[in-house]
N, C-alpha and C positions, 0 to 999 in steps of 0.2 A: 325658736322664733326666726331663728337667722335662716336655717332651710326651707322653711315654712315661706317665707318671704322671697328666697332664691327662686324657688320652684316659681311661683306668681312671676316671676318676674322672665323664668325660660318660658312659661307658658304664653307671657305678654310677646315676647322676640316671637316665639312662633306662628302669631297673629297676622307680625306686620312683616314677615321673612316670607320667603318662598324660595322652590329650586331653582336654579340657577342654570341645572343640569342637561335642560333639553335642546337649547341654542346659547351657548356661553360666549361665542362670537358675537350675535347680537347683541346681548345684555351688556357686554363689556363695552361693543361702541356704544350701546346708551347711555351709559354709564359715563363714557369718555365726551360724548359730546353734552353731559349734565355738565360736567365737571368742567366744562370748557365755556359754558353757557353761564355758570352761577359762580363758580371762583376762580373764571380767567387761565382756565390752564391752557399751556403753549406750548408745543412740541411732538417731537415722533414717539411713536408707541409700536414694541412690536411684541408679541405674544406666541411662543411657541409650544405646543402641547403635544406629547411622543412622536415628538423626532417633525411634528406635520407645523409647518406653521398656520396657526388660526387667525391672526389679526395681524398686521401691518399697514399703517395709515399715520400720516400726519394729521394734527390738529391746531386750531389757531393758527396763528399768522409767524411767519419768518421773519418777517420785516415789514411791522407794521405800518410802518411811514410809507411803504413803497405796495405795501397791500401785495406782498408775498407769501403762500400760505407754507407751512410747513410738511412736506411731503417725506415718504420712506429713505429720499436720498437725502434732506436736509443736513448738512454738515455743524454739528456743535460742540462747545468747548462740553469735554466730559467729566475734566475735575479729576475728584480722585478715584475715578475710572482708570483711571491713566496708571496706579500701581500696579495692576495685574498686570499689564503687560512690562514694567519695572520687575517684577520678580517673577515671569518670565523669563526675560533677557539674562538676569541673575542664574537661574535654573540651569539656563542654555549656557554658559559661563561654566557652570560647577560640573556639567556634564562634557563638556570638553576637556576637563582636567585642568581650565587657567585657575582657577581659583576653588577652595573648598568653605563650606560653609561654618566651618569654626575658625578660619582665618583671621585674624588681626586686623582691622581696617588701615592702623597704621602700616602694613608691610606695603599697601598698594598709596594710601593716601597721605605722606609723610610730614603733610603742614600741621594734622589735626591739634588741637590743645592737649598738649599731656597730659593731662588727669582725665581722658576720653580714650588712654590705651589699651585698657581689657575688653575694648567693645569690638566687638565678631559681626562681622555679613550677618550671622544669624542671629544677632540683636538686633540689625535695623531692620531688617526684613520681618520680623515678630513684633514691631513697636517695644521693645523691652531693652531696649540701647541704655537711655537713659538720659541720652542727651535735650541737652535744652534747646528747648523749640525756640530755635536764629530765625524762623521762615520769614516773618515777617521783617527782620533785618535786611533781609534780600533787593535789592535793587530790581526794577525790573531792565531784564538787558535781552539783547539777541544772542539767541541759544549758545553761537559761537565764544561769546561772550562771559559765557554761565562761570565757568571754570576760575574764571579770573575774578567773579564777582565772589564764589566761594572761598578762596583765597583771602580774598578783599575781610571779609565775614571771622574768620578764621584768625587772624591777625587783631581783628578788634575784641575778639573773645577768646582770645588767647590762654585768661587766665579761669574759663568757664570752668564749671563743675558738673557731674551730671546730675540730674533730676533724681536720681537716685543710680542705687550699683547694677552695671549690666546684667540683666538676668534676673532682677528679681520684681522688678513691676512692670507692669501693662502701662504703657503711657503713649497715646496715637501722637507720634510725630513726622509733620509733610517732612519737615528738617531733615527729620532719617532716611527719609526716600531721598530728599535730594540729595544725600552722600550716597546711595548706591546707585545714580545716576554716575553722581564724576567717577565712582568708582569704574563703574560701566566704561566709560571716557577713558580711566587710566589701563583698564587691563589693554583694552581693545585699539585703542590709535584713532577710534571714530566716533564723534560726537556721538551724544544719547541719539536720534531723532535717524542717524546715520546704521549705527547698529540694529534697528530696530526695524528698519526699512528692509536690512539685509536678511536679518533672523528669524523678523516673525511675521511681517506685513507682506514683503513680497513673496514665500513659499505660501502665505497663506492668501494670497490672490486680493490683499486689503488694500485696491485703488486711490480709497476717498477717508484713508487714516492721517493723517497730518504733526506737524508741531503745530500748537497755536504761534503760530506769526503774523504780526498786523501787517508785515510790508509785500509779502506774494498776494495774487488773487487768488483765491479758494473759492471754485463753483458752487453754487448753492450754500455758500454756509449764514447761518443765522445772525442773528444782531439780536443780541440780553437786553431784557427789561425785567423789572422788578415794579412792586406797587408801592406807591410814598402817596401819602392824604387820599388812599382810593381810589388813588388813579394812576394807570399804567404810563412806567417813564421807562425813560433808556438806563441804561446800566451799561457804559463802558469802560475797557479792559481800563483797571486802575490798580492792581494788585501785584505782588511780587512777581518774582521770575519763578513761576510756578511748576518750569522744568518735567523732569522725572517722579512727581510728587502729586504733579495733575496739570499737564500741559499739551495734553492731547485732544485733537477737534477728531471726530469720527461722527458719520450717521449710522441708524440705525441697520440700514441695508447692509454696511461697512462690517460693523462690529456683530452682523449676526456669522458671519466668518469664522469668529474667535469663539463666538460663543460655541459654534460647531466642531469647532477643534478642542472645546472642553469634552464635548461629546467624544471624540473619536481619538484624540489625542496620538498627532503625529510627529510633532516636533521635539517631543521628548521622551525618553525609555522610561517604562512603568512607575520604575522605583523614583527616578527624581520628579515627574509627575506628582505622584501622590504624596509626595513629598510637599509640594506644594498648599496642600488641603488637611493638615497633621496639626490641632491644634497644638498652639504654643501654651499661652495664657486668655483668659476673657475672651473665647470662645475665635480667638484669633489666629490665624496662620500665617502665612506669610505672604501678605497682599489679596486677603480672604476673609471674610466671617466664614464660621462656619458652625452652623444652627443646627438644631434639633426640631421638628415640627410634627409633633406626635411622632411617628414611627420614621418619618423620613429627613435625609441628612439634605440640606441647603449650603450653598454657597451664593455668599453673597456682599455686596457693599453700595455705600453712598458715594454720591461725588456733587462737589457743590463750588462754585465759585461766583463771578460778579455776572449775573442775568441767568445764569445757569444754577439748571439740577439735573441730579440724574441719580437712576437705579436701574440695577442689575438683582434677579432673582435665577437662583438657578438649580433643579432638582434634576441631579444629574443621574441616577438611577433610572428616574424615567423620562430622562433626553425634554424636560420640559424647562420654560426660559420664560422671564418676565424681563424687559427692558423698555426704561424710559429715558428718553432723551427730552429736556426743558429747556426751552428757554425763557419762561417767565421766573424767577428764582425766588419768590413769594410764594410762589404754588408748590407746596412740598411731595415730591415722586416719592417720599416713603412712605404717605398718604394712598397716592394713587397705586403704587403697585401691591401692596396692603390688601387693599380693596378689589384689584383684578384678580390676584391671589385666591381673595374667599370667594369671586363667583369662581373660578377654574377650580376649583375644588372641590367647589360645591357645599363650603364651610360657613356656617351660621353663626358664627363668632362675629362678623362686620353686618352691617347694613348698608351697601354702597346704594343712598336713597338721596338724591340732589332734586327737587324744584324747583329750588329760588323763591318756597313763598313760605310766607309763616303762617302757624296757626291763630288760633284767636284764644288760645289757652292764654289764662293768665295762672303766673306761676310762683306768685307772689308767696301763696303758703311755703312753698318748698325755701323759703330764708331759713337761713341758720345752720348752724355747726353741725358736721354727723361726725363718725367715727366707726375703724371697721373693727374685729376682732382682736385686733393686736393694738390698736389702742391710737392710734393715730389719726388723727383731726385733718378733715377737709371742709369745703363750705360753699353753701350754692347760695349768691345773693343776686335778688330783682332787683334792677335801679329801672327807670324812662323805660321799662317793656325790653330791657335785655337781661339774658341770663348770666351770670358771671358765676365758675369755679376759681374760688377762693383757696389757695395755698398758704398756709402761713398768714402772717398780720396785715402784707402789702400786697404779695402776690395774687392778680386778679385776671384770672384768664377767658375772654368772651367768649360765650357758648354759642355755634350755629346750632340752628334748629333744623334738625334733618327729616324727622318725623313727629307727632305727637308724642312728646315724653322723651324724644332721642334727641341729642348732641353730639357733635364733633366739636372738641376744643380746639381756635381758633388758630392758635400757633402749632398746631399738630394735629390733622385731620386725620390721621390713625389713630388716634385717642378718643375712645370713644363716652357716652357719660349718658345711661338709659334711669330716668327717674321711676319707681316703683310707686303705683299708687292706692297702694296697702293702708289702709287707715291703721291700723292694726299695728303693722309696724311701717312707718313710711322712710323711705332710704334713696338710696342711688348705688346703680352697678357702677363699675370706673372700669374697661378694660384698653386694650393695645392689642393690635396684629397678633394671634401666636400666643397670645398669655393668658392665663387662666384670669377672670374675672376679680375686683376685688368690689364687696358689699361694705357700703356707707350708710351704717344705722342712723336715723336720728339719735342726735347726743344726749337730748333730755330720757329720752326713752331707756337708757344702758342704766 
């Protein structure tokens, strides 16, 4: 029954799917201007496929108050965009001989909390330190500053513990970045923002890469909004000293620079390169995902802070690149590049189908509890003509309606949820970007 009912239901996708394959540039800007038109997305996008770039354009507004649109050179906070070029800098470090990557943090950073002694460069750089996430202890200060506020951090947590023993879990800490930041600072004699200028921004010709600082003017750079009651409001900088962790402003024009020096890769010898891209643990490297996608290897990460989002997707085999740059921070880019993803591939696993209108399906019958093969309970309930996925007792997540029968869940528009309409057996598929599908029988039915 459960195949029987899968099959109906690839049958159904192939109805309301189509290729993608013969103008993917178009589709994608339609796609980008749906996406802009019906859930407010804000920001540069740039798209590159073997080695050519295909799309580059800004969307929505920069600054909305002042009716600024967001163009290719738009400057924005990138978040934790900003590690790759922290382990980087590190790389360029271990390759000049100042420092190796099983080193002691304390031989370089002497204040740390003692019971933080066995932790190595190459635990913070892998998330597998252990250390506890102080980030938000962090003051925000001006960069020159940072040092002394780590200090400050360091002294009040003196008698911390780690989250566990270095080496032996995956734990994503900004914290950890921003000790191979100061580190950065102690081998070198030069602020982060300073070494980075020298090592990796100016050989690589990165004009409009920055620290986030509110006190210089930055040409074109954007102003963060996020959505509260539906409606779009400002989002200004309120958040830690976000440092070497995610405290760099870059447009897309900027950062397609580095993405080409992934491509070609000249600031570093082979070995510590790829070095770079060596899973540690949970599919992580050092300031990298790094995925499996059917047959082909990705690099990639999120970066998110206050009016900001952003993604990076990157199949470096065949020199192809997804990059978004947000500044609405409601509008999630691991949605939108997701979705650029399955047209450039021309992959029927997404539906990137926005109109902003509902249908007139009412979908009342599909109430109540399903369950997939392994035994686990989801739940799709109608209230006032919306759909909601039900998780557990409380959790209740609202369904857009993308096509007849199809949904993106509303906190995660790569998550997708296509109801099957099998009298037979009636269900729902649940999938995510990249993953194989999961089928939600009706529960009375099992």
């Amino acid at each position: 029954m459960y195949l029987k009912s899968l099959v109906f239901i690839i049958l159904f996708l192939g109805l309301v799917r189509f290729s993608w394959s013969q103008n993917p540039k178009k589709e994608i800007d339609k796609y980008l201007d749906q996406r802009t038109s019906f859930l407010d997305f804000s920001g540069s996008v740039l798209v590159i496929k073997n080695g050519k770039t295909l799309l580059h354009k800004g969307y929505g507004m920069a600054d909305y108050e002042n009716q600024i649109p967001n163009t290719l050179n738009t400057v924005h906070r990138i978040g934790s965009l900003t590690k790759q070029f922290t382990s980087m800098a590190i790389m360029i470090l271990v390759q000049e001989g100042k420092i190796q990557l099983d080193d002691k943090i304390n031989q370089y950073i002497k204040t740390i909390p003692p019971k933080w002694s066995d932790i190595t460069i190459h635990h913070l750089l892998s998330h597998t330190s252990g250390v506890p996430e102080l980030f938000g202890d962090l003051e925000s200060v001006p960069v020159e500053k940072t040092g002394e506020e780590i200090e400050r951090v360091f002294e009040l947590k003196k008698e911390s513990e780690p989250r566990a023993n270095p080496g032996e879990a995956y734990r994503y800490s900004n914290y950890g970045y921003v000790l191979l930041g100061y580190l950065i600072e102690k081998v070198s004699g030069k602020i982060y923002p300073e070494f980075l200028k020298e090592k990796i921004l100016d050989p690589l010709q990165m004009s409009a890469t920055y620290y986030d600082d509110s006190r210089p003017i930055i040409p074109k750079r954007a102003e963060g909004y996020q959505m509260r009651n539906k409606k779009l409001s400002n989002d200004k900088l309120t958040d830690p000293a976000a440092f070497s962790a995610g405290g760099m402003l870059s447009s897309t024009s900027d950062y397609e620079k580095f993405i080409r020096e992934l491509f070609s890769n000249t600031l570093l010898d082979k070995n510590h390169f790829e070095k770079l891209f060596q899973v540690v643990q949970s599919n992580y490297a050092y300031g990298w995902q790094v995925l499996q996608r059917k047959d082909k290897s990705i690099y990639a990460h999120s970066g998110g802070t206050h009016g900001f989002s952003s993604k990076i997707i990157i199949y470096p085999k065949d020199q192809t690149a997804i990059l978004i740059l947000g500044n609405n921070a409601s509008n999630d880019t691991q949605s939108l590049a997701c979705d650029i993803e399955s047209i450039l591939l021309d992959d029927l696993e997404i539906t990137p189908f926005f109109n902003g209108k509902k249908s007139s399906i009412d979908y009342t019958s599909f109430n109540g509890m399903y369950k997939d093969e392994d035994g686990n309970e989801r739940g799709l309930k109608v209230k006032e003509g919306e759909v909601y996925y039900v998780v557990g007792t409380e959790n209740e997540l609202k369904l857009n309606e993308l096509a007849p029968y199809e949904f993106s869940v509303d906190v995660s528009n790569y998550a997708r949820i296509v109801i099957s309409q099998s009298k037979e057996n009636p269900g729902f598929t649940f999938s995510r970007c990249g993953a194989s599908p999961i089928f939600y029988q009706k529960a009375s039915n099992k």
